[in-house]
N, C-alpha and C positions, 0 to 999 in steps of 0.2 A: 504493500500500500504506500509507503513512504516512497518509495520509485516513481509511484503513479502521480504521487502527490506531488513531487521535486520535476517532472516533463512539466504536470500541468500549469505549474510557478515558477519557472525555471525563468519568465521572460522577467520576471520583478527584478532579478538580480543588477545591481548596477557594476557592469560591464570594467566599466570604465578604474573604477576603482579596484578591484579585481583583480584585474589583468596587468596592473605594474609590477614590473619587473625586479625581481632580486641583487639586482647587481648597482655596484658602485656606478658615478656620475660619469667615467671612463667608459664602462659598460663593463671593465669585471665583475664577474658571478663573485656575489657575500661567502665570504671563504665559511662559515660555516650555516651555509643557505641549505647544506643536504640534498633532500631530494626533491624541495621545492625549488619550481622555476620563477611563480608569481606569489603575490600576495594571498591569490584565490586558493591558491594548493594549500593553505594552512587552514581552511575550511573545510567542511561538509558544504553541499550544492544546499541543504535543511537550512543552515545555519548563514550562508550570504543571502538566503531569498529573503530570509527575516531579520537580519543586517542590515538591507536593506532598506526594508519595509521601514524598521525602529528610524533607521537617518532621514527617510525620503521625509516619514511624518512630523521628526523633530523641526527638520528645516521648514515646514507648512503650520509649526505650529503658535496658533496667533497670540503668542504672549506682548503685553503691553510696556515691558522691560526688556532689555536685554540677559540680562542676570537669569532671568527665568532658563532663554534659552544657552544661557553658559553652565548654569546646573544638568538641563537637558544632557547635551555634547558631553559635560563631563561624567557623570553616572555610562553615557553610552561604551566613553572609552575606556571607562574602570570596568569595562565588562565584556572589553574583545578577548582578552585573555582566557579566560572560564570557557567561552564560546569556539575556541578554537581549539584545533589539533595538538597544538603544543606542549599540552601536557600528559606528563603518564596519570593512569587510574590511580587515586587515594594516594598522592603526591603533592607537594607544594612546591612552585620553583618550575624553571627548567633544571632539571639531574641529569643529563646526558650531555655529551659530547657537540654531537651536534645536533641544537637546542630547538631549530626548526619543527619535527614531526616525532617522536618517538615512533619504535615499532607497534606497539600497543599504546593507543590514547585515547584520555578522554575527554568528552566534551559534553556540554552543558545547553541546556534552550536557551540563547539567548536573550528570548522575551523573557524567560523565568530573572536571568541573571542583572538584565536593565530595571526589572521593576523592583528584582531583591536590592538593587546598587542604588537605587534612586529612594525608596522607603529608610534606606541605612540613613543618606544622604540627610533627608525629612526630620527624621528621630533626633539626629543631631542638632538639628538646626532648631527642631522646637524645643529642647532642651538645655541648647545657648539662649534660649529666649526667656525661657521660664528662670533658667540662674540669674540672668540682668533684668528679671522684670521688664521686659519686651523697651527692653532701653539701649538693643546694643542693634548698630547695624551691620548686616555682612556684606563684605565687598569681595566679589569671586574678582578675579584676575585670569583669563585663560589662556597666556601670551608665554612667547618665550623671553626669560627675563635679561636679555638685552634690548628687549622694545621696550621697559620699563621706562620712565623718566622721572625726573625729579617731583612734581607736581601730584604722579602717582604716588608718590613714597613719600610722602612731605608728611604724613601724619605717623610714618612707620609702621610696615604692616604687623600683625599679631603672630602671624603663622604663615609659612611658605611653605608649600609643601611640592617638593619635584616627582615627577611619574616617570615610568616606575621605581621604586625603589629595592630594589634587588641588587644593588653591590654589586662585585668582581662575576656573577653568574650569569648576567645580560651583556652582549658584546652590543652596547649604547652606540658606539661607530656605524656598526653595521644597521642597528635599527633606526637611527636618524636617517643614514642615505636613504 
């Protein structure tokens, strides 16, 4: 059924995204890219239909702030991981070699994992609220922090926090290109 289900939705998938390539700006292949060639190879065809679906909706969705939708996009991104091939079954981390695909892995419904990352997100948020007596405001930032400027930072942020945060076990090189 899931076969049946993945032809029938297969078109929702965005392509486009997908299909970038693993290789440095030269066009070398990510020395520890494995057996993926794209982006999409780190999926299930289940899991980019509904990748999809989550981005196409976040981007159409009519919040009256921006901040709405930068909570949106971040919850999204806190949840490509879980959703993807990359990890082994009942594992934290990548633990192999080359950290791309394990031979055995598993993954997660994305939808489950955007609404569990976005509820997490909420709980926190109304709980900074109730500690300051709804007297404290949050300012998301979803930039990379050399577009920062003075004016941003004139009051000193509370808490910075970089994604992901996995140490020596993420080759960060290879995942920016």
């Amino acid at each position: 059924k899931l076969e049946e289900k993945e032809k029938k939705y297969g078109y929702l998938i965005n392509r486009k995204v997908f299909s970038y390539s693993l290789n440095y700006p030269n066009g070398n292949r990510l020395k520890k890219a494995g057996n993926a060639k794209v982006i999409g190879d780190l999926y299930t065809t289940w899991s980019k239909i509904l990748l999809s679906i989550i981005w196409e909706k976040i981007n159409r969705f009519p919040a009256r702030n921006k901040n709405m939708i930068n909570v949106l996009k971040l919850c999204f991104l806190a949840s490509l991981y879980d959703s993807s091939k990359m990890q082994m079954p009942h594992k934290s981390g990548w633990v192999i070699q080359s950290f791309w695909i394990p031979p055995t892995y598993g993954t997660k419904n994305p939808l489950y994992v955007f609404i569990k990352k976005l509820n997490h997100f909420l709980s926190v948020h109304d709980w900074l609220k109730k500690e300051f007596n709804d007297q404290i405001e949050i300012q998301i930032y979803n930039k990379d922090i050399l577009e920062f400027n003075r004016k941003m930072l004139k009051d000193k942020p509370d808490l910075v926090i970089t994604h992901p945060p996995y140490f020596s076990t993420i080759q960060y090189g290879e995942l920016s290109t």
